[in-house]
C-alpha positions, 0 to 999 in steps of 0.5 A, spaced: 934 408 168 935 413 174 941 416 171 937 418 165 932 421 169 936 424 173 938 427 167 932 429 164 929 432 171 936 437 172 935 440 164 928 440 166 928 445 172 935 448 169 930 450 163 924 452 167 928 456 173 931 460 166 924 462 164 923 464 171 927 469 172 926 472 166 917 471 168 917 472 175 910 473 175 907 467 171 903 463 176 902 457 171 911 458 171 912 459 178 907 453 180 911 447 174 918 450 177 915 448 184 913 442 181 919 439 179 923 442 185 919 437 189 919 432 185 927 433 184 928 433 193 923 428 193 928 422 189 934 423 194 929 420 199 927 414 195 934 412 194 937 407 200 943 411 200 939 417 202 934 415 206 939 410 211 942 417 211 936 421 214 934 416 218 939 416 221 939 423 223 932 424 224 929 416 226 926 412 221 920 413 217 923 420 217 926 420 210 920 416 207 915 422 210 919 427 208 919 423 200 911 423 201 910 430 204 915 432 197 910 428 193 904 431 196 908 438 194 909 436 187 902 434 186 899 440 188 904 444 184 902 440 178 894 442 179 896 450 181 899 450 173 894 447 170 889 452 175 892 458 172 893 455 165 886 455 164 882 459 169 882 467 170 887 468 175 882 470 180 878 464 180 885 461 179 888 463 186 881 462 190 882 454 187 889 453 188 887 456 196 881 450 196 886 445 193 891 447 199 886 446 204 885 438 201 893 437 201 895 440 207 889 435 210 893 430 207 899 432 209 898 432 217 895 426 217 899 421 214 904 426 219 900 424 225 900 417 222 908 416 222 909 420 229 905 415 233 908 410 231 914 406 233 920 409 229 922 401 226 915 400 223 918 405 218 924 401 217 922 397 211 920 399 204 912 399 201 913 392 199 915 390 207 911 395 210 906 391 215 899 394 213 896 391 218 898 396 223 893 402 222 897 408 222 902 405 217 895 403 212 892 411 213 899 413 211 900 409 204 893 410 204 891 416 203 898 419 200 896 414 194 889 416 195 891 423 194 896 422 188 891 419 184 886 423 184 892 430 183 894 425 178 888 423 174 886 430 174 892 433 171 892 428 166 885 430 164 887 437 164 894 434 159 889 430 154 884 436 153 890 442 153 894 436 148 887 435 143 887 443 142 894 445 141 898 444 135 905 440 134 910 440 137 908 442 144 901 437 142 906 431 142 909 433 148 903 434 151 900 426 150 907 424 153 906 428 159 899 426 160 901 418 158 905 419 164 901 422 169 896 417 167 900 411 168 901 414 175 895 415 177 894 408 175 900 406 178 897 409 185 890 407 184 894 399 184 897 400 191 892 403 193 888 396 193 895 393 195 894 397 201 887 395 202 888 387 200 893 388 206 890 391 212 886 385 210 891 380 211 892 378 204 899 376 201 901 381 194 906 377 190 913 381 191 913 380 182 907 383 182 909 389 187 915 390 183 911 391 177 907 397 179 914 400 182 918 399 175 911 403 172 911 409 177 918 409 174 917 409 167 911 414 168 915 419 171 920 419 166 915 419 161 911 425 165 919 429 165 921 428 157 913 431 155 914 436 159 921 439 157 920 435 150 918 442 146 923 446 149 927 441 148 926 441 141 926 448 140 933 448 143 935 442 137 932 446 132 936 453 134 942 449 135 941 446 127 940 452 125 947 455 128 950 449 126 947 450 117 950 458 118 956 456 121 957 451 116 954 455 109 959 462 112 965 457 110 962 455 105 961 461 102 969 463 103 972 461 096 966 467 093 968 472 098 974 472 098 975 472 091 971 478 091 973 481 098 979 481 094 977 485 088 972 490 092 975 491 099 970 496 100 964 491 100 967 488 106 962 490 112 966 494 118 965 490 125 969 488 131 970 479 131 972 477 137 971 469 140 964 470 142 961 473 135 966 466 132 962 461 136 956 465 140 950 464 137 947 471 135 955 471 132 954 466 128 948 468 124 950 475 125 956 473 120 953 468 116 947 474 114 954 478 114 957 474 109 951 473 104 950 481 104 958 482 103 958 476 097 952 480 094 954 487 095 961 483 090 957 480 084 953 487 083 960 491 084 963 485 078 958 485 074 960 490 069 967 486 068 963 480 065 961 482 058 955 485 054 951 479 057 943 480 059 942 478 065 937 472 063 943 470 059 948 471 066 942 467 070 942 461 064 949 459 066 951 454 070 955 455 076 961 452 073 962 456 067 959 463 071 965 462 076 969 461 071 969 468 068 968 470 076 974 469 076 977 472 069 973 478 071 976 479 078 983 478 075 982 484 071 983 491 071 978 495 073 974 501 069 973 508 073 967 509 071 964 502 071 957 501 073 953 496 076 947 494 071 947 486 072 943 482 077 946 476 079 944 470 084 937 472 083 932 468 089 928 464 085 923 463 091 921 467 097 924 464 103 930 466 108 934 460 104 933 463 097 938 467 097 944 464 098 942 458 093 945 461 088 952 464 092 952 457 094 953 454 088 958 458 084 962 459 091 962 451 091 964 452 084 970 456 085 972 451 091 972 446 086 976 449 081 982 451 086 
């Protein structure tokens, strides 16, 4: 499970600081790249080689507050991208400077919290932690207290920017607000830990358990919508070069066959390894390939007999490659003219064109 989100979360901050580069003054970008950074130097932190490794150096408690003040960080970040996503951006920065205000509140006091305290009070975990000891009562507290309302807020904010947007970036949308909702909740739930606690009362270690798997899972959920729709584009790109490169060697028997007899119909261009497997190479040379192959059965069509072109179009792939083939081992007429039409798209759309070029390639590679 952590190795999955780790994974999740470095595609996610790789895909976002891409676009960064590329928009460097997209406030709503700058502020989602933030977030996931935070949260990104925040999970080292939470996992015991990397926090006995801070402690260590620094005392402990600090790798705890460090992790806290990271979440404060990413939390903030979060409401700035929905700030600047829905509002004109001079009321956007004034909001964003009010909510910096609340979070730099919260942040000095749970630092004030931990520093007044005995570095061993900080040894345990949230489930060991003794909430009696006020200053480690205010500082899980109120940074839950904060984080559920950030959490809450942006999960809102996700609901209603997911009811008015259309697929695929809705579904996205409802995921990461799934997530952030199950946060807020998982927040607000050791939030009354916290007040049962520092009441004396017992939370049973199942139960505190519980809400930690669900803060996993919702966190995992909050990065899987928010990288879903760039995801999915990539995937959708990645089967549309894959079709391109499939179909330019399926189209291989028709274009040799007629690069054959007219070598002129052969486009000049340059095919180094880049254009082979890159991904504007690919399609380029399929595209390449389908005009190449068109340009052939325009350039043959005299050879194959007094026919009409409805009487062309009639035949079966099979047969029209049969005299493709009859046609293209014959001599050539010197005053030969195009006059017939063949592969004609029978509908409008970028695949059309080459049904027809499939078809009688693929009847050729059959006879071969």
């Amino acid at each position: 499970m952590y190795l999955i989100f780790l994974v999740l979360l470095a595609a996610a901050i790789t895909w976002k600081v891409f676009q960064l580069i590329r928009a460097p003054k997209d406030g709503a970008l700058r502020s989602v790249t933030l977030c996931l950074v935070c949260a990104a130097l925040s999970y080292p932190l939470a996992m015991p080689g990397g926090a006995s490794g801070v402690d260590t150096v620094a005392g402990y408690g600090a790798a705890k507050l460090g992790q806290n003040l990271l979440l404060l960080g990413t939390m903030y970040f979060l409401m700035c991208f929905y700030l600047y996503s829905a509002s004109e951006h001079g009321a956007s920065r004034r909001r964003a400077r009010v909510e910096a205000v609340v979070v730099l509140a919260v942040a000095a006091v749970i630092t004030v919290a931990a520093t007044t305290v005995p570095h061993e009070t900080f040894a345990g975990s949230f489930s060991t932690a003794d909430m009696t000891v006020p200053q480690l009562a205010v500082f899980y507290g109120v940074a839950g207290l904060y984080l559920m309302y950030s959490l809450a807020a942006a999960g809102v904010w996700t609901v209603r920017y997911a009811r008015m947007s259309p697929r695929p970036h809705a579904t996205g949308l409802w995921i990461a607000a799934v997530g952030l909702l199950a946060m807020a909740l998982a927040c607000a739930v050791r939030a009354v830990f916290v007040l049962v606690r520092w009441a004396g009362g017992v939370v049973p270690h199942s139960v505190m358990a519980a809400v930690a798997m669900l803060l996993v899972l919702a966190i995992l959920s909050f990065v899987t919508g928010v990288s879903y729709s760039a995801a999915r584009s990539r995937l959708s790109a990645l089967r549309l070069w894959w079709e391109h490169r499939r179909g330019h060697r399926r189209l291989a028997p028709l274009w040799e066959l007629l690069a054959a007899r007219f070598p002129e119909v052969v486009l000049q261009g340059a095919s180094s390894r880049l254009e082979r497997w890159g991904v504007r190479g690919v399609h380029r040379r399929y595209h390449r390939r389908v005009v190449e192959c068109r340009d052939g059965l325009v350039r043959i069509s005299p050879y194959l007999g007094d026919l009409e072109t409805e009487e062309l179009m009639a035949m079966s792939p099979d047969v029209l490659a049969d005299r493709l083939r009859t046609a293209a081992q014959g001599p050539k007429a010197a005053e030969a003219q195009p006059v017939i039409a063949l592969a004609v798209p029978q509908r409008d759309d970028r695949n059309a064109d080459a049904v027809h070029l499939f078809a009688l390639s693929d009847a050729l590679r059959t006879a071969a």
